[in-house]
Short mmCIF file of the C-alpha atoms (twelve columns), coordinates in Angstrom:
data_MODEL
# 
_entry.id   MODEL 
# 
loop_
_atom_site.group_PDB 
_atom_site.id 
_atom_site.type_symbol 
_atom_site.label_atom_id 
_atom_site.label_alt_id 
_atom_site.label_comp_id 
_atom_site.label_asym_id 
_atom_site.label_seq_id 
_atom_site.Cartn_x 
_atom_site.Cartn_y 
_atom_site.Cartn_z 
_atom_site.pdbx_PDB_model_num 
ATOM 1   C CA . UNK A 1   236.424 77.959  85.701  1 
ATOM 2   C CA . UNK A 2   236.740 81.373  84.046  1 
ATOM 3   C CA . UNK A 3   235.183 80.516  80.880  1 
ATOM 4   C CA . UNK A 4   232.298 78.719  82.538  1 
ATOM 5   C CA . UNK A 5   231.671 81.640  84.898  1 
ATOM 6   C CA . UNK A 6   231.414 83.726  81.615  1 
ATOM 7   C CA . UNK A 7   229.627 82.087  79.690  1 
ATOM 8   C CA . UNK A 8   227.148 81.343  82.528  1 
ATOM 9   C CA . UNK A 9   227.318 85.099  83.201  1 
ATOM 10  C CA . UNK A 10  226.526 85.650  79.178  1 
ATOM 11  C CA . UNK A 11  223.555 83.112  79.204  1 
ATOM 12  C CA . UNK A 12  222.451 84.826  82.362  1 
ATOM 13  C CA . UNK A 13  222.577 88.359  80.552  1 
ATOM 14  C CA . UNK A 14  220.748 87.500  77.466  1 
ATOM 15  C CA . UNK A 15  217.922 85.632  79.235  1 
ATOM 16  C CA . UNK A 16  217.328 88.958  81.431  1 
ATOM 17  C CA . UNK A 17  217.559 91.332  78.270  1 
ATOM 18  C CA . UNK A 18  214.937 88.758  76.423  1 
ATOM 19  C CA . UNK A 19  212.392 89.010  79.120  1 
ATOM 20  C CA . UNK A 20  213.005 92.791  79.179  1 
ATOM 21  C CA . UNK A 21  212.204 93.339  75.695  1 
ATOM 22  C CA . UNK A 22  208.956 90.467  75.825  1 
ATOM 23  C CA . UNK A 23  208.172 92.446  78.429  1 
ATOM 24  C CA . UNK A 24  207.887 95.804  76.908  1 
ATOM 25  C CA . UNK A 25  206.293 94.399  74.191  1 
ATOM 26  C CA . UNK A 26  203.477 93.068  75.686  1 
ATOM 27  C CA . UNK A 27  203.347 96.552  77.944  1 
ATOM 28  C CA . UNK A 28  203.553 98.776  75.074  1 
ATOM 29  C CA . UNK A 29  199.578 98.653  74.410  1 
ATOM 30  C CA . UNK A 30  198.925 99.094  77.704  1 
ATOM 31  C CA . UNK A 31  201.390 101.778 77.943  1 
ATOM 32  C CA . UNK A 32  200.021 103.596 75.422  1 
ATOM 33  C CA . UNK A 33  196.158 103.426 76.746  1 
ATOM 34  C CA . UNK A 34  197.526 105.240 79.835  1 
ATOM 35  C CA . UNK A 35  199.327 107.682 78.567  1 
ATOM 36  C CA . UNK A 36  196.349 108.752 76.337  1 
ATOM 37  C CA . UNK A 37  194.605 108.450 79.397  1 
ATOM 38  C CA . UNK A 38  196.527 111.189 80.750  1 
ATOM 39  C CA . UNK A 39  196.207 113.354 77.916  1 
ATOM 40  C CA . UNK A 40  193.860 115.861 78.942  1 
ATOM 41  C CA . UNK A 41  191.382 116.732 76.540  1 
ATOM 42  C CA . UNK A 42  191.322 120.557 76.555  1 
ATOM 43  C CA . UNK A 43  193.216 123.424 77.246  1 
ATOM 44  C CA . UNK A 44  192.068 127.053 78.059  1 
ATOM 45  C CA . UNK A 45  194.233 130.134 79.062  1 
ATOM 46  C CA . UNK A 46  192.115 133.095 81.017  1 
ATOM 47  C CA . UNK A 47  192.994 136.418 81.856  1 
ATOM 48  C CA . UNK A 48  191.907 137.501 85.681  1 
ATOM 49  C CA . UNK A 49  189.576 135.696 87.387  1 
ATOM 50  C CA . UNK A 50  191.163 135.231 90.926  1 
ATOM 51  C CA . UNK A 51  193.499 132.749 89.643  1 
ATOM 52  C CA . UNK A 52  196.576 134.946 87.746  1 
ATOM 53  C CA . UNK A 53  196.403 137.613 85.987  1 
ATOM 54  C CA . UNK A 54  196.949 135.193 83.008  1 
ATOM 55  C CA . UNK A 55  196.863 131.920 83.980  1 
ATOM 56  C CA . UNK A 56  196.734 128.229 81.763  1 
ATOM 57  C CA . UNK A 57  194.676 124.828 82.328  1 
ATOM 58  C CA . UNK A 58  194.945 121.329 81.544  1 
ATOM 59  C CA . UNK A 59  191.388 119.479 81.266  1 
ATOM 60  C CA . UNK A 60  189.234 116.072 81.534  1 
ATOM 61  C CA . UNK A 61  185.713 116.024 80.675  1 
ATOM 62  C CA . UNK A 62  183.663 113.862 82.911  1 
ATOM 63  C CA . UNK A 63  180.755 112.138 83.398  1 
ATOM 64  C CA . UNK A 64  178.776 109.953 80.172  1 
ATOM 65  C CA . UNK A 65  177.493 112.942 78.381  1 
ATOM 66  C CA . UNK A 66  180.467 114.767 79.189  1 
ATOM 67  C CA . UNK A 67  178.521 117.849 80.882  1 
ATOM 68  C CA . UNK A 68  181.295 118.281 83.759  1 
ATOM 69  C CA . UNK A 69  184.954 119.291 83.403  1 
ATOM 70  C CA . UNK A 70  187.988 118.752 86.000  1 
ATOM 71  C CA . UNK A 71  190.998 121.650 85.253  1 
ATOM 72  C CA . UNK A 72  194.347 121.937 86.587  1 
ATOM 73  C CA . UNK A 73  195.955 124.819 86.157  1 
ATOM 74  C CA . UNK A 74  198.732 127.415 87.007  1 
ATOM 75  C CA . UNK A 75  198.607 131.290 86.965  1 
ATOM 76  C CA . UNK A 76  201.153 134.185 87.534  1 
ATOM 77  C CA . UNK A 77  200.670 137.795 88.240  1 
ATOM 78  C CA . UNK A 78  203.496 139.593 87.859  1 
ATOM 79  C CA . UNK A 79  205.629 142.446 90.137  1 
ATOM 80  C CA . UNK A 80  203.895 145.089 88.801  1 
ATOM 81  C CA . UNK A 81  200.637 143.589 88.958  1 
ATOM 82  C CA . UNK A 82  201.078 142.896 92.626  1 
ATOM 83  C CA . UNK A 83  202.719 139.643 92.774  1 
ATOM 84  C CA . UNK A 84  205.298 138.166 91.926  1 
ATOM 85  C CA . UNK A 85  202.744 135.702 93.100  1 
ATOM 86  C CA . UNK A 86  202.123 131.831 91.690  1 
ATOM 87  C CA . UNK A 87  198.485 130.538 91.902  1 
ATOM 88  C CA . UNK A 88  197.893 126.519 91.212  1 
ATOM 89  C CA . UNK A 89  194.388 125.518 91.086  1 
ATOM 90  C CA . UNK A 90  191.873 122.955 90.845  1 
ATOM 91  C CA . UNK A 91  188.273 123.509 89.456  1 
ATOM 92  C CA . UNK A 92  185.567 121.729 88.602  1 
ATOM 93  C CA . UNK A 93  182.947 122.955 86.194  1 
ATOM 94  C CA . UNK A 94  179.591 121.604 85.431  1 
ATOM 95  C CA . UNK A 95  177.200 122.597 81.906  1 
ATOM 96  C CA . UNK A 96  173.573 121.573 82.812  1 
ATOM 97  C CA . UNK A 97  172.068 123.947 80.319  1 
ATOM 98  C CA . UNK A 98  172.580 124.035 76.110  1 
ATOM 99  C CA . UNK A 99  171.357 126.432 73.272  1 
ATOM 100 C CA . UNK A 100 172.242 126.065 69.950  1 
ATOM 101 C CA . UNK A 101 173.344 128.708 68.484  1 
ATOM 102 C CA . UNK A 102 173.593 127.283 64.729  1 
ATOM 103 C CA . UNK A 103 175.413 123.462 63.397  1 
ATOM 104 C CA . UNK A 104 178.789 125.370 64.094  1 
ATOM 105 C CA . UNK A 105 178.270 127.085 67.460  1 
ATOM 106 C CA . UNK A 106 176.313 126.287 70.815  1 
ATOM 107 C CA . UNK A 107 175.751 128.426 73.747  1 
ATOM 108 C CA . UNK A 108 176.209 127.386 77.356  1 
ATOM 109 C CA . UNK A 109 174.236 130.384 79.502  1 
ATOM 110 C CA . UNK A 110 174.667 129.753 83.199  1 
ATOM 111 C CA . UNK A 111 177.866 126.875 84.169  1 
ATOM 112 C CA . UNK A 112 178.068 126.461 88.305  1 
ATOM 113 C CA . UNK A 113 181.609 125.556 89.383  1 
ATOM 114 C CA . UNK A 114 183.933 125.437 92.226  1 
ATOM 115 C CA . UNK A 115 187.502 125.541 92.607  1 
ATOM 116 C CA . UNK A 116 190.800 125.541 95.229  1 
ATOM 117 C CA . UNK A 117 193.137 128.349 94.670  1 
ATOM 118 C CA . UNK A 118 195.988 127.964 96.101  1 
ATOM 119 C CA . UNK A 119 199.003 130.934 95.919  1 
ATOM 120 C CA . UNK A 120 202.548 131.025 97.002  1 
ATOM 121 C CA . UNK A 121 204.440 133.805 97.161  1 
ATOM 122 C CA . UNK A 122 206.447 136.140 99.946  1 
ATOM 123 C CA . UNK A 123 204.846 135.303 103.580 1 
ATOM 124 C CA . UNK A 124 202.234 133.181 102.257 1 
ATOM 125 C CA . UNK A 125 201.341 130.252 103.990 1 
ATOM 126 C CA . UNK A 126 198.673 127.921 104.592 1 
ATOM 127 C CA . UNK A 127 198.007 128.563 108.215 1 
ATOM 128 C CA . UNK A 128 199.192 131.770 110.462 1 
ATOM 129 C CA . UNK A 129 202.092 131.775 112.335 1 
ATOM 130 C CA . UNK A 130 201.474 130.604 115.883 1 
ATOM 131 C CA . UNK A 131 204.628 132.473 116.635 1 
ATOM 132 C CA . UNK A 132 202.860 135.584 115.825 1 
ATOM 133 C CA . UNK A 133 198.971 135.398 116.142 1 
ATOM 134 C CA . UNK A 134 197.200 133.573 119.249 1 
ATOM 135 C CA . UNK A 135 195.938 130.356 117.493 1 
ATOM 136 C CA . UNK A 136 192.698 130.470 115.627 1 
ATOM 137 C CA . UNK A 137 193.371 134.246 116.040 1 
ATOM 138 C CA . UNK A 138 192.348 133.799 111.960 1 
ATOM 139 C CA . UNK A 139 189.900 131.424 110.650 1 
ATOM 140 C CA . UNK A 140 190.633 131.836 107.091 1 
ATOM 141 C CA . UNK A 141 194.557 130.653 105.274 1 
ATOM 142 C CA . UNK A 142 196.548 132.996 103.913 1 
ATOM 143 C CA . UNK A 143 197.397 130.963 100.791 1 
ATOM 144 C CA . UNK A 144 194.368 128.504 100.375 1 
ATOM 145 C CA . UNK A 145 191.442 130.114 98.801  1 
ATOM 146 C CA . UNK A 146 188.061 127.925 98.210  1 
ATOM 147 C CA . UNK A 147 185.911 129.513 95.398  1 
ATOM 148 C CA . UNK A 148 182.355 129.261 93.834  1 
ATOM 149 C CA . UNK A 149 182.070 130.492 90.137  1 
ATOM 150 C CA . UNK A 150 179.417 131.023 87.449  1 
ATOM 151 C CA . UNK A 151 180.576 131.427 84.316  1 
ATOM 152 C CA . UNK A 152 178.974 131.544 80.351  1 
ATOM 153 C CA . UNK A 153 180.346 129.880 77.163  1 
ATOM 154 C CA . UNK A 154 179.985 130.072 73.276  1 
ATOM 155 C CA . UNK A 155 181.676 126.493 71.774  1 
ATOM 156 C CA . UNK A 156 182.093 126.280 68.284  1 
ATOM 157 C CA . UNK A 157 182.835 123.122 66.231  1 
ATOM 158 C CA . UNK A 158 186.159 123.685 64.653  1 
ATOM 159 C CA . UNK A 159 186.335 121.351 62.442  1 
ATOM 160 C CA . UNK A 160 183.524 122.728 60.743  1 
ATOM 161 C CA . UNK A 161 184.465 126.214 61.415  1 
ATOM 162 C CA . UNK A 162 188.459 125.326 59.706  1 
ATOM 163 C CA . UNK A 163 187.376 122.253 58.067  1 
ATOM 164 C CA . UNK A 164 191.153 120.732 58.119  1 
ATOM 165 C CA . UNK A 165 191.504 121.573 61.479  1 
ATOM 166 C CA . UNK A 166 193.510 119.342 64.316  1 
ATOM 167 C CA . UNK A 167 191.336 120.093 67.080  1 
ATOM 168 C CA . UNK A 168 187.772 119.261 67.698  1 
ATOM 169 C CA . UNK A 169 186.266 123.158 69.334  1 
ATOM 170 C CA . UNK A 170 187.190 126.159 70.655  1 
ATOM 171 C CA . UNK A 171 185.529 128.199 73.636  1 
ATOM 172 C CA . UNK A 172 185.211 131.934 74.905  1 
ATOM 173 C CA . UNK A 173 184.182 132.170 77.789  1 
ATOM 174 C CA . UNK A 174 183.650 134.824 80.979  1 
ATOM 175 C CA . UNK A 175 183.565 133.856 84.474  1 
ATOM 176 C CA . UNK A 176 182.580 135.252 87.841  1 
ATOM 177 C CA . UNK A 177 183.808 133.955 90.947  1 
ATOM 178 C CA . UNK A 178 184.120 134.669 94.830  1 
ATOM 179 C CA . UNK A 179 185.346 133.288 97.866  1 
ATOM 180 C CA . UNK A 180 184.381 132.119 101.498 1 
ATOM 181 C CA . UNK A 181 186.258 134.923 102.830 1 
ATOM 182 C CA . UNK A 182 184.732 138.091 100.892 1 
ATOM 183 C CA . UNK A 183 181.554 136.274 100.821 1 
ATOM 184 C CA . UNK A 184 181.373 135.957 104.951 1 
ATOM 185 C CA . UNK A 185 182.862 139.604 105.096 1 
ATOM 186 C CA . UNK A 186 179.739 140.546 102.853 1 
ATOM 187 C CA . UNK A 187 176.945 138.942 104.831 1 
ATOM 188 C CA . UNK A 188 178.298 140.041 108.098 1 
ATOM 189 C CA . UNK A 189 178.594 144.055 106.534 1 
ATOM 190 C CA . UNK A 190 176.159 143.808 103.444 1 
ATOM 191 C CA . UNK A 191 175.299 147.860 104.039 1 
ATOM 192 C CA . UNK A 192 178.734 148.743 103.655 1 
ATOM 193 C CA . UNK A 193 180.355 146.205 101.462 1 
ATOM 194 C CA . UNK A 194 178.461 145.916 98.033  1 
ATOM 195 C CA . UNK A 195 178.577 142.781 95.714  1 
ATOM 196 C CA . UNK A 196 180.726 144.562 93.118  1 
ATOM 197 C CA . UNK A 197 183.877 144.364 95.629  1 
ATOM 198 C CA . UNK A 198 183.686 140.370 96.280  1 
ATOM 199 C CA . UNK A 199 183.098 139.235 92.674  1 
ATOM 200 C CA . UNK A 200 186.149 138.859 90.456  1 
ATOM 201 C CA . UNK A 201 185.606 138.725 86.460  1 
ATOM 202 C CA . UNK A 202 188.081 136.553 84.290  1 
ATOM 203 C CA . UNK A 203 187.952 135.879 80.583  1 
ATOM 204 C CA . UNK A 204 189.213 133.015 78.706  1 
ATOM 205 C CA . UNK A 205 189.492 131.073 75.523  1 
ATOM 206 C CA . UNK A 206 188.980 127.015 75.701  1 
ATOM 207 C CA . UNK A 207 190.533 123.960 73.141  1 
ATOM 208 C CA . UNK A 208 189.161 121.030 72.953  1 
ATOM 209 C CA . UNK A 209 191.219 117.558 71.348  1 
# 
């Protein structure tokens, strides 16, 4: 009775490890169009710009002439910077406009975006403490920040910039941004409060795979 039980548990065992490795096999390909799927297909790092006072982004271009761009990202602004503060964002970036600046570089003049900020540090939260403030006391969350941004580019073809080169361009780029909070607190005091005090400048460099 042993010997049956093992050798029925045996048969069992190598049936289940055959069908584990057909399996994989056949899910391999499919494996690896996902994963390359996932692989975004830029990178940029910025300094400023409301999101960190450096900060790095993961990419996907989108759309059929790949004019629009969906970034992930994560920034950091350190102690003596006024943080210790952690910013994760989402933005979304559109290039309507082109000039061609020569076969290794083109120009990108005026790129409309928006994008979620959102930043946790010491008593940051996303709504106000109902404990504390009558509710709806504040309209606007401490740690969620919606933003509109305009920013400018210069791309340049890297693999005819480096010739061997492993990636495809690279960016610099500058970007202005605000929020629904300075811009409301603008339009409800515009004598006081000038435009220079709600717009925040950042400057980057972009890869693109």
């Amino acid at each position: 009775m042993e010997n049956l039980l093992t050798k029925t548990y045996s048969s069992s065992f190598k049936i289940l490890i055959n069908a584990f490795m057909l399996l994989a096999l056949n899910a391999s390909p499919l494996s690896a169009q996902f994963v390359k799927k996932l692989s975004p297909q830029q990178v940029s790092v910025q300094h400023g710009g409301s999101i960190g006072y450096v900060s790095a982004a993961a990419g996907y271009t989108m759309f059929k002439n790949h004019k629009g761009i969906l970034n992930a990202g994560y920034g950091f602004v350190p102690a003596q910077k006024g943080g210790t503060l952690h910013i994760a964002t989402v933005k979304f970036l559109y290039y309507p406009f082109e000039l061609p600046i020569s076969n290794k570089a083109t120009f990108y003049p005026l790129n409309p975006g928006l994008f979620i900020a959102y930043t946790a540090g010491r008593h940051l939260n996303v709504a106000w403490d109902n404990e504390q403030y009558p509710k709806g006391y504040y309209w606007w969350s401490p740690a969620l920040r919606p933003h509109v941004c305009i920013s400018n580019e210069v791309k340049f073809d890297a693999r005819k910039v480096f010739k061997a080169s492993a990636i495809k361009t690279f960016s610099v780029y500058s970007e202005f941004n605000t929020n629904e909070l300075y811009l409301i607190s603008y339009f409800q005091n515009t004598r006081g409060l000038p435009l220079t005090d709600i717009i925040m400048l950042g400057a980057g460099m972009r890869i693109g795979f």
